[in-house]
N, C-alpha and C positions, 0 to 999 in steps of 0.2 A: 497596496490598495489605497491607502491614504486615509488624509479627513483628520478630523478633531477627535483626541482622546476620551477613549469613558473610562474609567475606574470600578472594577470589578475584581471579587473577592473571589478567589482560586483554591481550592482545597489539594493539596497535592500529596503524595506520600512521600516520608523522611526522604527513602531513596533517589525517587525523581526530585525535588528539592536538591540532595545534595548534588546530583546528576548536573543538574539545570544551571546552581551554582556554577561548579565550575565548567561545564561548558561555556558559559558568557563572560568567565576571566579569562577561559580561552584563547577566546575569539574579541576579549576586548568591546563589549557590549554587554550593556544589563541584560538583567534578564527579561526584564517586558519586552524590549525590543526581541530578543530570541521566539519568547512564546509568540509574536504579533506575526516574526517571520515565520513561523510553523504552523500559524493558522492559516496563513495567507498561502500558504504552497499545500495544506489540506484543502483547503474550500479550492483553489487550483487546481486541484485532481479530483475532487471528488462532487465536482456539479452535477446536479439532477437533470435530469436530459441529455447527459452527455453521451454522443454516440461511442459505440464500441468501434474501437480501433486495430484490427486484427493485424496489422501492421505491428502495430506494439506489442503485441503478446507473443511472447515464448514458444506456448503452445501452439498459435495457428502456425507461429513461420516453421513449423517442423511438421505441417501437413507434404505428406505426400515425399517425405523427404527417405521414410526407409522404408521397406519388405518385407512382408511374413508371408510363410506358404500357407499362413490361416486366413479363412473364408470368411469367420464371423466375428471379427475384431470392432469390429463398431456395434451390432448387437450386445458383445457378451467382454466388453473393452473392461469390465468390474472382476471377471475371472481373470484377464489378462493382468492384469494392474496390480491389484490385489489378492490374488487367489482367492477372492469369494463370488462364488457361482453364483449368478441368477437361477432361482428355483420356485 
């Protein structure tokens, strides 16, 4: 995304900290760069207006793909799934 730096205080816990460390000895980069490229591929996936993409989902491309001799799989998909009845 670019642009000029701001300097901003991050609270993290030990574990992420240690995580994050050595993740960016890793890979050879500090860690601000790290967090800057994990914001930037957040806000890249998760813009506000962004259309659904059923193409990318899991679940749509597995419409239609298998068979049950049952009738009400889309009503009652909560008993199928989970064995808890709608009641």
């Amino acid at each position: 995304m670019g642009g000029a730096l701001k300097k901003i205080n991050l609270y993290l816990t030990n574990l992420q900290h240690k995580e994050l460390k050595d993740k960016a000895y890793h890979d050879d980069i500090s860690m601000s760069e790290l967090v800057r490229e994990a914001i930037d591929e957040y806000l890249t996936n998760n813009k506000r207006g962004q259309s659904f993409d059923p193409q990318k989902d899991s679940f749509f491309k597995a419409i239609g793909t298998m068979k049950s001799k049952e009738t009400d799989l889309s009503a009652n998909h909560d008993k199928y799934l989970y064995d808890d009845p709608k009641d």
